[in-house]
VEXVEXBA-637641 format. One record per residue (C-alpha): x, z, y; residue in three letters. Coordinates in pm, whole numbers, plus 32768, in hexadecimal, padded with zeros to 4 digits. Layout:
XZYALA
...
END
This chain:
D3E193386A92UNK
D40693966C00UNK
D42994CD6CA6UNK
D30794DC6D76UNK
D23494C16C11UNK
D2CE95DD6B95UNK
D2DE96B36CDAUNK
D174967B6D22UNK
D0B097A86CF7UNK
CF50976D6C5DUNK
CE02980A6CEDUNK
CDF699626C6FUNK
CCF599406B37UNK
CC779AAD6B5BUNK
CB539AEB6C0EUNK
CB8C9BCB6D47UNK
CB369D2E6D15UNK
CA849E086E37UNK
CB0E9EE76EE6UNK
CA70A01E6E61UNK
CADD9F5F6CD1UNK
CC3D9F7A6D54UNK
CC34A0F46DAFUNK
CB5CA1606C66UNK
CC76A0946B9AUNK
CDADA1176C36UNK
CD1EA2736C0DUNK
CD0AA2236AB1UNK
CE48A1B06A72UNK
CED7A2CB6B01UNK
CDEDA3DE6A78UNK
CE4DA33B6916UNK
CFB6A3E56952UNK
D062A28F690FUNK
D0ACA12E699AUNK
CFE2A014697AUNK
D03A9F446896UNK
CFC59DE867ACUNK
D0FA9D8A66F0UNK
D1A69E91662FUNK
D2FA9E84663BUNK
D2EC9DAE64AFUNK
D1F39CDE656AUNK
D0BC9D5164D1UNK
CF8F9D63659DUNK
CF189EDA660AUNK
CE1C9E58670BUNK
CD799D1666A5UNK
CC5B9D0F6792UNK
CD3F9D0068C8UNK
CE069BD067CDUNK
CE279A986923UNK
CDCE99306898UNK
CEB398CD67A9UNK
CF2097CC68B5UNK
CF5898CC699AUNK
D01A993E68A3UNK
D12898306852UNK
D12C983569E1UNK
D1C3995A69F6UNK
D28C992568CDUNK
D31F97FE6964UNK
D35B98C86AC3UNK
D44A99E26A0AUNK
D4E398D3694BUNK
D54098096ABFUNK
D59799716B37UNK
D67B99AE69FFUNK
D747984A6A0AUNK
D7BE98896B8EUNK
D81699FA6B46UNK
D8F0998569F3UNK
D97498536AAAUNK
D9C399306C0DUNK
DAA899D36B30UNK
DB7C98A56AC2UNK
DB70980A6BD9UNK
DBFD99646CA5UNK
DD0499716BB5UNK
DD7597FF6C00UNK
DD7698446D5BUNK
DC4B976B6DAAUNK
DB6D987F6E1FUNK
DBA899C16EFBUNK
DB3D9B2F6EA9UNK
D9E19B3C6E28UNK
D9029C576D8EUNK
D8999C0C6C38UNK
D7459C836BC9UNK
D73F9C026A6CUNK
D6319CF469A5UNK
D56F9D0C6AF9UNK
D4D89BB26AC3UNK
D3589C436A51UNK
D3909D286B8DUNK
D3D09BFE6C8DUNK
D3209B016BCBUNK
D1F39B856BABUNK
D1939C336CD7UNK
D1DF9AE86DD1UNK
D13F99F16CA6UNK
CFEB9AAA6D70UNK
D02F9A196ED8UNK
CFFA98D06F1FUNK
D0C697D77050UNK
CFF5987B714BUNK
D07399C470EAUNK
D1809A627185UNK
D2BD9B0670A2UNK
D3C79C007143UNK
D4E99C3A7023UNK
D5E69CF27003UNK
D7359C726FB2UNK
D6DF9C956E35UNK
D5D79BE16E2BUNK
D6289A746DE2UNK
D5439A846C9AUNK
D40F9AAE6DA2UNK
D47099A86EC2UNK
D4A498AD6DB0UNK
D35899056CF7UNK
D26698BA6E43UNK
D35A97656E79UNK
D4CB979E6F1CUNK
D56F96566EDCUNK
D6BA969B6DDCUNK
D7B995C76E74UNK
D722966C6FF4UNK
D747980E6F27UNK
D89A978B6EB7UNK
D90C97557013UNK
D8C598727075UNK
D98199076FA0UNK
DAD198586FFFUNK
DA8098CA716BUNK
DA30973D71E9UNK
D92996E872D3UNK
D892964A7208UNK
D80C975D7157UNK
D7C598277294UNK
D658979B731EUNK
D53897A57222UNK
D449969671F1UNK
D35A964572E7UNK
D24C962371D8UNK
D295977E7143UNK
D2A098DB71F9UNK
D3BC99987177UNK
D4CD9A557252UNK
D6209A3071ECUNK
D6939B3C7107UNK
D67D9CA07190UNK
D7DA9D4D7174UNK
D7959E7B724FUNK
D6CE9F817189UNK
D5519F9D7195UNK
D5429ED07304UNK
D4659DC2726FUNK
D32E9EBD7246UNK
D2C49F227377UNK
D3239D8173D9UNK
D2679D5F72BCUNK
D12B9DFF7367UNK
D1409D5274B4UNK
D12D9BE4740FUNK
CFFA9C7E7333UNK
CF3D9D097477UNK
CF979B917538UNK
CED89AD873FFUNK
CDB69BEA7443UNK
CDB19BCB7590UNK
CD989A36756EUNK
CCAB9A41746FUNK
CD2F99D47345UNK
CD2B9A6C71DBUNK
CEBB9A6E71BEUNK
CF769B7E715CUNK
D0BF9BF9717CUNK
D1B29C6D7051UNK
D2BE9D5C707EUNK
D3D39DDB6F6CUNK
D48B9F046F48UNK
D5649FBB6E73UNK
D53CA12D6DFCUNK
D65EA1986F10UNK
D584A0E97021UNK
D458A1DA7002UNK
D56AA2DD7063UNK
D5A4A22071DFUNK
D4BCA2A072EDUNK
D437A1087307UNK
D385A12971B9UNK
D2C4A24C7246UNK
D265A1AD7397UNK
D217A07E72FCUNK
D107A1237205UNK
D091A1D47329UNK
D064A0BC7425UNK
CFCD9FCA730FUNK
CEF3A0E8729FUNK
CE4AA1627419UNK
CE1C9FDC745AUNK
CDAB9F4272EDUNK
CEAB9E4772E7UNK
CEA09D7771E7UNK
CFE49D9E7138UNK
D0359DD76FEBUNK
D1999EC06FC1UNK
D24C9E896E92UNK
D36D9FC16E2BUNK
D41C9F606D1CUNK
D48FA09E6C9EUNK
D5D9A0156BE9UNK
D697A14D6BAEUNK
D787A1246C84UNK
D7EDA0F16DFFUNK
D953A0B36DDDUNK
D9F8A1B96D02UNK
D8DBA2BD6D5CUNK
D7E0A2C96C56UNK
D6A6A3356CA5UNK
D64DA4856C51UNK
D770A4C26D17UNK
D6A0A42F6E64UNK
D58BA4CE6E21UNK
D4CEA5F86D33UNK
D39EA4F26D39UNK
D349A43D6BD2UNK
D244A3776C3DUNK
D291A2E06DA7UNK
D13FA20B6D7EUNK
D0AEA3536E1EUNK
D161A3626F49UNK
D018A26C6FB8UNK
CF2EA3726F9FUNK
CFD9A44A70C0UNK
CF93A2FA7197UNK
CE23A2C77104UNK
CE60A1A57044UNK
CE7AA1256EDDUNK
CF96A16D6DF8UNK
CFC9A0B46CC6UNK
D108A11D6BADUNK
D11D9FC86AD0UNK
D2179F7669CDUNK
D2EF9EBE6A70UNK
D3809DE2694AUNK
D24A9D6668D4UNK
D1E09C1969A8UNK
D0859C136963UNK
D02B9D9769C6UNK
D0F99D766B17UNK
D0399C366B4BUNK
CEEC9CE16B08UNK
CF119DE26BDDUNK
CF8C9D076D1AUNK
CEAC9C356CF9UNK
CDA69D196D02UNK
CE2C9DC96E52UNK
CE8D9C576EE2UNK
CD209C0C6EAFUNK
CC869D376F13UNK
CD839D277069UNK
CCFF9BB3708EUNK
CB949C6670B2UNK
CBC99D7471A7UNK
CC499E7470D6UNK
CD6A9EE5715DUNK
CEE19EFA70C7UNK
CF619F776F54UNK
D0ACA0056F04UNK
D1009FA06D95UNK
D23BA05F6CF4UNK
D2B39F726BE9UNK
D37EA02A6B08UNK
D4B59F746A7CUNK
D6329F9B6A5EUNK
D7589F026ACEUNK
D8239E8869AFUNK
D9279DAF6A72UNK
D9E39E5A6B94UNK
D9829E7D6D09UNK
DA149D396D58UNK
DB579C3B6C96UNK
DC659D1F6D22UNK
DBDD9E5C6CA2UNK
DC569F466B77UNK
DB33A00C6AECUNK
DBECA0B169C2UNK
DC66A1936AE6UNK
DB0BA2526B2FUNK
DA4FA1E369E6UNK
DA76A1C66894UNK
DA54A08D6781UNK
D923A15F66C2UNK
D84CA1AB67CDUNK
D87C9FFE6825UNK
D8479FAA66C8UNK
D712A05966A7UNK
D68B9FBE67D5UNK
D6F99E55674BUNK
D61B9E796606UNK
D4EF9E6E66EEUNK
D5379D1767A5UNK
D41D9C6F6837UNK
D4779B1767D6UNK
D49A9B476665UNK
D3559C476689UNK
D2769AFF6722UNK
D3289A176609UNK
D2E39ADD64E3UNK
D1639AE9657BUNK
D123999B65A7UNK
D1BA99296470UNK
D0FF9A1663AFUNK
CFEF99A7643CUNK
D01E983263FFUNK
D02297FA658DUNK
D16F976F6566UNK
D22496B06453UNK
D38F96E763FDUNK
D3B6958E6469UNK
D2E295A565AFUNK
D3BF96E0660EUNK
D4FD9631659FUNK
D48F950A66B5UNK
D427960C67D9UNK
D58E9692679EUNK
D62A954867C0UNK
D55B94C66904UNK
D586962069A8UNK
D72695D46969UNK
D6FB946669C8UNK
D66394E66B08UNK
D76095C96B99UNK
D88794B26B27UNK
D7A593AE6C1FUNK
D78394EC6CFEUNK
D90995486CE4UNK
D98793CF6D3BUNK
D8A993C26E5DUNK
D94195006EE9UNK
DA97948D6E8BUNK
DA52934A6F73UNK
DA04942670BBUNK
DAED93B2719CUNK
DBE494C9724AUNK
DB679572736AUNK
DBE8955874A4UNK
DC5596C3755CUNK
DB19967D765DUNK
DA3596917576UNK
DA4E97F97533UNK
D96A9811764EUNK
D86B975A75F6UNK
D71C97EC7554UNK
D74B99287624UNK
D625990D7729UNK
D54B97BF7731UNK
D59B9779786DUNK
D71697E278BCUNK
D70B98ED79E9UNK
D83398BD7AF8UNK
D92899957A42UNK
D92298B0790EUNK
D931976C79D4UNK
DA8597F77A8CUNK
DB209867793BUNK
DAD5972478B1UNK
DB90966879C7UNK
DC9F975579A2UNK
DCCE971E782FUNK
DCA395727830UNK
DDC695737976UNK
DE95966A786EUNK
DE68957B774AUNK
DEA0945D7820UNK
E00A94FA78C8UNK
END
């Protein structure tokens, strides 16, 4: 198996809903008082006519699972010294996964630093996210094939970016859109606001995802904010708000790709709170027993998304103990391949922390480049 088979994302199989379908459902969702939701947390179906294919499915199955091995590995592998200070995001995998299984190549994807589960999901090489992740070069310029921007450390900056790349593919006449993430504590930066705004007034289409984790830092969230339901902070900028469970993969791909589709045809953006937890800490180096406690975590870890999509498709006979014991071993063998490919990257060179700054270096780069190869060769 190869990694561009399993980091292809197929066709969505759903048809596209109109625009008016889109409004009339998120209105229902919300006047319902609750989430939407397929899976129940034991796995059980609770909506079966919004069920995807059942290869849609194993897709997205697969996708968490790929998400799931780098997050478990990044661990090890920080702890022998072999990679540099990284955010986990284990338990956010139906979040990430889901959402960015909607876009397609063409589509553009704006994470945040948490959000390796998503840039992997629409086709981030491994051994390239490793990299990047030690701080090489080699990690630092994206694929030329695949529009995603390097992971977003400042807070809530990639929105209103976000926008601007969505009104471009407008403007040129395509039918790409633009995905942005965001954490609960980012709807609380004055970026998040504009950003609604601007995409709002112009129709971009752009599909904001706030993954409303509990947590930004060691401030939990009703601590930001009074608001319980930060889906409607849309309707003060005239668009749609959708509140999905955020741990169930096949309700937060639903939804997105009902608001990717209904962007594609002229609808305008979506903001979709996906509503999830944090169960590892804000990044390796962090101590969360300090600001939270071990019940409030272990509640949150009875509802994880992986073993919610297992027990469903084994109950339903999609998958085979054996079939799921071999997705489990070529989703391993693939980040091994991944990991000794990464491992072979050859040093950089001190110049090269220029590079993949502008596409064309202006005058200022060019001297400090000079300056740095005569220092290296003195």
């Amino acid at each position: 198996m190869t990694r561009k088979k399993t980091s292809k994302t197929p066709a969505p199989d759903a048809p596209a809903p109109a625009p008016d379908a889109f409004q009339a459902s998120a209105a229902a969702y919300d006047a319902a008082g609750d989430m939407f939701q397929i899976l129940a947390p034991d796995g059980t179906v609770v909506r079966p006519e919004a069920l995807p294919s059942p290869e849609q499915r194993v897709h997205l199955y697969r996708q968490m699972r790929r998400a799931r091995q780098f997050d478990e590995r990044g661990w090890v592998l920080y702890r022998q010294g072999r990679l540099g200070v990284f955010p986990p995001f284990g338990g956010m995998e139906a979040s990430q996964c889901g959402t960015a299984a909607a876009l397609t190549s063409d589509d553009w994807l704006f994470p945040t630093y948490r959000d390796t589960g998503a840039a992997l999901t629409l086709g981030l090489p491994i051994a390239r996210t490793l990299a990047y992740w030690r701080t090489s070069p080699h990690g630092w310029a994206m694929p030329e094939n695949l529009k995603v921007l390097p992971f977003y450390i400042p807070i809530a900056t990639q929105y209103p970016h976000a926008v601007g790349a969505a009104l471009a593919e407008a403007r040129k006449g395509t039918k790409n859109v633009a995905m942005a993430f965001i954490g609960d504590g980012g709807s609380s930066e004055g970026d998040f606001h504009e950003a609604l705004n601007f995409a709002g007034a112009l129709n971009a289409p752009c599909v904001f995802i706030l993954q409303n984790n509990g947590w930004a830092i060691s401030v939990p969230t009703s601590t930001q904010t009074k608001a319980t339901n930060l889906s409607k902070r849309a309707e003060g900028y005239g668009i749609p708000g959708v509140r999905v469970d955020g741990n169930d993969v096949l309700a937060t791909w639903h939804v997105t790709n009902e608001a990717v589709q209904r962007a594609r045809q002229g609808g305008g953006p979506t903001l979709i709170e996906t509503v999830t937890y944090r169960v590892k800490p804000h990044t390796v180096a962090d101590d969360p027993s300090r600001y939270r406690t071990e019940e409030e975590t272990a509640k949150w870890t009875e509802k994880d998304p992986v073993v919610r999509l297992q027990q469903h498709l084994l109950k339903e006979g999609i998958l085979t103990e054996e079939q799921d014991a071999a997705l489990l071993a070529e989703v391993a063998a693939e980040f091994e391949e991944a990991l000794k490919e990464a491992d072979a990257y050859p040093d950089p060179t001190p110049a090269e922390i220029l590079d993949h700054v502008f596409a064309e270096p202006t005058p200022n780069l060019v001297k400090q480049r000079a300056q740095i190869l005569a220092e290296v060769d003195a």
